[in-house]
C-alpha positions in Angstrom: -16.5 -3.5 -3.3 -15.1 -3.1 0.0 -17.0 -1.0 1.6 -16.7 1.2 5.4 -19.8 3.1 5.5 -17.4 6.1 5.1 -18.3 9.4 2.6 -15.9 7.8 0.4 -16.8 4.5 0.1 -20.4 4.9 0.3 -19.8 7.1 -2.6 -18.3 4.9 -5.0 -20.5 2.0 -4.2 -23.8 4.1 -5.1 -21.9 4.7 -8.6 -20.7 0.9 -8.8 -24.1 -0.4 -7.6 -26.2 1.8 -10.7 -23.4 0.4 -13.2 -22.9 -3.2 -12.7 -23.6 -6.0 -10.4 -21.8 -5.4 -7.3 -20.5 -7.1 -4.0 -20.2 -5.1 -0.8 -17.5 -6.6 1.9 -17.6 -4.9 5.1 -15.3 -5.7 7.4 -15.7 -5.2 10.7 -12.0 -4.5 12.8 -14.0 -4.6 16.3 -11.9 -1.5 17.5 -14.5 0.2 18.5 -17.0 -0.5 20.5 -19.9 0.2 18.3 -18.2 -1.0 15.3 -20.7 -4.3 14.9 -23.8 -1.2 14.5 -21.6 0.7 12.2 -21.3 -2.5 10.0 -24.6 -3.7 10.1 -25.7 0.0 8.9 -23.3 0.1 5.8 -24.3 -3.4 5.1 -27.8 -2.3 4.8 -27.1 0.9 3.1 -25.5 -1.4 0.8 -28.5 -3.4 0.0 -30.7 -0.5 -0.4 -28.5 1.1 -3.4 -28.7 -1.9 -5.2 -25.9 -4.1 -4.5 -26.4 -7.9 -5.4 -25.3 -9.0 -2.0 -22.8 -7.1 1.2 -21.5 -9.1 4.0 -19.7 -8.2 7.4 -16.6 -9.7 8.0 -15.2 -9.8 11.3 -11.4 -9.5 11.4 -8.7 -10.3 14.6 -6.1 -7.0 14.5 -2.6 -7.5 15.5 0.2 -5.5 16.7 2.4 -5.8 13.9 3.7 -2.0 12.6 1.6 -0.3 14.8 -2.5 -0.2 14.8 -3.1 1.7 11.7 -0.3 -1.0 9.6 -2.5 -4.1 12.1 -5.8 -2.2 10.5 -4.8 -2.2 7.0 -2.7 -5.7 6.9 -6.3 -7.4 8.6 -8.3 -5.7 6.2 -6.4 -6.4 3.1 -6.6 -10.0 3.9 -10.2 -10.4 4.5 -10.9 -8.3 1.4 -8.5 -10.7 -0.5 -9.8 -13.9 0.9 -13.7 -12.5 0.0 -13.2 -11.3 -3.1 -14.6 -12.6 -6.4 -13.0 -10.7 -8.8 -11.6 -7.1 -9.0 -12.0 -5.2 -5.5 -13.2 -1.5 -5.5 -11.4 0.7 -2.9 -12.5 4.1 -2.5 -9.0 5.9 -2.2 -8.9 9.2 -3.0 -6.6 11.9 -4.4 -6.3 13.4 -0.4 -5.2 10.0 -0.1 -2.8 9.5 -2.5 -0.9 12.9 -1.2 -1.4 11.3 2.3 0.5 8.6 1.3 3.1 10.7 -0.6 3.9 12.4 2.4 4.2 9.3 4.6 6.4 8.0 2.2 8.5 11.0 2.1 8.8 11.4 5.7 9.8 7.2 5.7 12.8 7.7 3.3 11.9 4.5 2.0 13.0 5.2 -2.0 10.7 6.4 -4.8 8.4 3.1 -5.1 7.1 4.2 -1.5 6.4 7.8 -2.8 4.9 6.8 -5.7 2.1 5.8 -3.8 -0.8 3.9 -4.8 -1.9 2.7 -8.0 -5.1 3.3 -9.8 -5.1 -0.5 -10.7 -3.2 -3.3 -8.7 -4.7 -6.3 -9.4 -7.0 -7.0 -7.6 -7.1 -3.5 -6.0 -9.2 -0.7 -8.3 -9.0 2.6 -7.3 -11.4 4.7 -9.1 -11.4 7.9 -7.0 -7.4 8.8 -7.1 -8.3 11.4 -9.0 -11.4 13.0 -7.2 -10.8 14.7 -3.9 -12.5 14.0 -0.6 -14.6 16.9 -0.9 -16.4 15.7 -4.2 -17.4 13.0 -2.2 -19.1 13.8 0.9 -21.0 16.2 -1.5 -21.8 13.3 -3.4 -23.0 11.8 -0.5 -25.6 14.9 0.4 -26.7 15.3 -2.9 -27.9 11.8 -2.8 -29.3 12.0 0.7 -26.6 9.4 2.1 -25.8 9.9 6.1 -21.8 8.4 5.9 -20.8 7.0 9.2 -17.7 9.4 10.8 -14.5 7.4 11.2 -13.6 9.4 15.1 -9.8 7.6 13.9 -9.8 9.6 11.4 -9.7 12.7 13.8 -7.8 11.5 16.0 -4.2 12.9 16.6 -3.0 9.4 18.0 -2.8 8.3 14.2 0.0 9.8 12.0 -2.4 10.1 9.2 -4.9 11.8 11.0 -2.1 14.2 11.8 -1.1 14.6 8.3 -4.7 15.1 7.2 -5.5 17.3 10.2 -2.1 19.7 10.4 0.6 19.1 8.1 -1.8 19.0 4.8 -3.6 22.8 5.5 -0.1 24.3 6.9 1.1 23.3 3.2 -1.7 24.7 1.1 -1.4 27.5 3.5 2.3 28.1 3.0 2.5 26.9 -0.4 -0.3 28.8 -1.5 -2.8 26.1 -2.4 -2.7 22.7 -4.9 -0.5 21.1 -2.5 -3.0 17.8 -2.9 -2.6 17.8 -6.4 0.3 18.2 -7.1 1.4 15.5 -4.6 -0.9 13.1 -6.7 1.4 14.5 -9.6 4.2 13.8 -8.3 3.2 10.0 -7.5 1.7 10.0 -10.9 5.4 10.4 -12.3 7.2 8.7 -10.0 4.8 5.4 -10.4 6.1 5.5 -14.3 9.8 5.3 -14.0 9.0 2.8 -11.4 7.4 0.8 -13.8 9.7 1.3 -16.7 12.4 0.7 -14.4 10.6 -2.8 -12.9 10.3 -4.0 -16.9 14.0 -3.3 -17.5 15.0 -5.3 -13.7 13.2 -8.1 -15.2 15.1 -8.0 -18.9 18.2 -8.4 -16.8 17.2 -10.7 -14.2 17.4 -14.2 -16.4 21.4 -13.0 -17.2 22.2 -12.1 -13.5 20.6 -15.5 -11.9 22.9 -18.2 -10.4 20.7 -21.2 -9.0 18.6 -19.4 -6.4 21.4 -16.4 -6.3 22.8 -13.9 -8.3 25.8 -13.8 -9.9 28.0 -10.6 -8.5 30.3 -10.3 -11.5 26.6 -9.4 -13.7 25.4 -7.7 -11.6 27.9 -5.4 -11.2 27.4 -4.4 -14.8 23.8 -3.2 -15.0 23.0 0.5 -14.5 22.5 1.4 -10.7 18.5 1.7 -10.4 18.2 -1.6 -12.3 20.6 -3.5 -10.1 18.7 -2.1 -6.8 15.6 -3.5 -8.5 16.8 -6.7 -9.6 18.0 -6.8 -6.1 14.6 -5.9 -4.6 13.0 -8.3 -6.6 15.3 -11.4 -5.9 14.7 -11.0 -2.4 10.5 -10.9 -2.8 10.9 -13.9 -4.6 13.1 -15.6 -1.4 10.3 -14.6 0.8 11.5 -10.8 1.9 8.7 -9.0 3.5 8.9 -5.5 4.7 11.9 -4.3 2.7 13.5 -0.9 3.2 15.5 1.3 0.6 18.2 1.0 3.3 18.2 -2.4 3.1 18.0 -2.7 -0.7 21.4 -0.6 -0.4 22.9 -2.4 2.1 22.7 -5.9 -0.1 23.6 -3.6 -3.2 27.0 -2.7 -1.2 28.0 -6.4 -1.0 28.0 -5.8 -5.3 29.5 -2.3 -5.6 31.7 -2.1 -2.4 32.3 -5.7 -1.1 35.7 -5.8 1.9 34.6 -8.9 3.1 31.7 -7.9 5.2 29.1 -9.8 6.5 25.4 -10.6 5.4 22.6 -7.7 5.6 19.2 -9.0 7.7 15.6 -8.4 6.3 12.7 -9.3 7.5 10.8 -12.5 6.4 7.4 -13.9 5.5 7.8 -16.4 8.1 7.1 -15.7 11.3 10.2 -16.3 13.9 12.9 -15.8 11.4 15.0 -13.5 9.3 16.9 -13.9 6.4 20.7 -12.9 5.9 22.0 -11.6 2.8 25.1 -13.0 2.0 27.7 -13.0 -0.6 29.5 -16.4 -1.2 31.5 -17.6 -3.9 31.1 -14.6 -6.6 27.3 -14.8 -5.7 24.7 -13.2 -3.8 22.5 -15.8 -1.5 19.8 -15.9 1.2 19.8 -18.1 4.7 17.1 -18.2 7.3 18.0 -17.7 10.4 15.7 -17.6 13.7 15.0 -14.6 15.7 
């Protein structure tokens, strides 16, 4: 159960804690200055609502994507090195339209807006379908003080803009439901996804060459299939950070080769980037440094 001291979280791990044996993991991204006090409290809140065992983990945030990408990328990791099994996040529906939006605003293809999944193994997300409001009176009704995230009001963040402005102009404007039906609209989105991901991998086995693809196959499978097959191949070279730009770019060196040269996408590895290529009647990946 990962666990902030937040409404939210403090929320679902009162629930989880009554139900079943459960591990809090606090982790501790020493941005603030009082952030060590804020942990210890949750870990003791922890404790007194029945969890078998909580622990702080203290977490180095980098630069990479800006703070609140640094935030969540050191976070994830901790949680993921911690865990013991499935890990509880306390995402809620206001979340999940967040996220729609940011993914919106990105242009980065319908995987992004899709947003989050109730279940990514080993992430559970219980509360996608219960707004924020549910639980902070969740939180009074059981006589929990939550700790204040001050990021969270903080117009620095683009989130906390979202949450703060862009969300109540919506329901304003739009005349309510906005949240929801954002969370719908992920909700849909997130099943073609899916139903297009199992039909990428039916055709990846006849599209493979070696460690490339073979162009003249590729070239016959339906658009959003290729793009995905495409996507895919390139996870599985070691692609991090992929674009629907990008995804596009390597599709054109299928669907509208003249010769040009390799597209770049960022790599796992740090100090290098990998190249896109096609060679030969195939598509392949070099490293190259940066």
């Amino acid at each position: 159960m990962a666990l902030s001291g937040g409404p939210d979280s403090l929320a679902l791990t009162a629930v989880a804690a009554a139900l079943r044996p459960t591990t809090a993991c606090i982790v501790d991204h020493g941005l603030q200055p009082d952030s060590a006090a804020v942990a210890e409290t949750a870990r003791a809140q922890a404790v007194a609502l029945g969890c078998v065992d909580a622990q702080v983990v203290c977490v180095r945030v980098g630069n990479q994507g800006g703070p609140e990408a640094a935030a969540r990328a050191a976070r994830y990791a901790a949680l993921g090195a911690y865990r013991g099994g499935p890990v509880l996040l306390a995402h809620t529906l206001d979340d999940q339209a967040e996220t729609v939006l940011l993914g919106l605003g990105r242009g980065s293809g319908a995987r992004s807006i899709a947003g989050m999944r109730p279940y990514d193994r080993p992430w559970c997300r219980p509360l996608l379908g219960v707004r924020r409001t549910t639980t902070h009176a969740a939180c009074r009704e059981l006589g929990l003080t939550a700790w204040q995230d001050p990021h969270n009001s903080d117009r620095r963040f683009t989130r906390s803009r979202l949450r703060l402005e862009v969300l109540p102009l919506l329901e304003d404007v739009l005349g309510g439901g906005v949240a929801e039906a954002l969370a719908r609209t992920a909700t849909a989105l997130r099943e073609d996804t899916e139903f297009i991901d199992a039909l990428a991998a039916q055709a990846l086995p006849d599209t493979t060459a070696g460690t490339g693809l073979q162009v003249q196959a590729l070239a016959g499978v339906p658009d959003p299939v290729r793009r995905r097959v495409i996507r895919g191949w390139l996870l599985a070279g070691g692609a991090t950070g992929l674009t629907d730009k990008q995804i596009r770019g390597v599709d054109t060196l299928v669907t509208a080769w003249r010769g040009q040269g390799g597209v770049a996408v960022g790599s796992a590895l740090r100090g290098e980037r990998l190249i896109a290529e096609r060679r030969d009647g195939a598509l392949s990946m070099r490293r190259e440094p940066v």
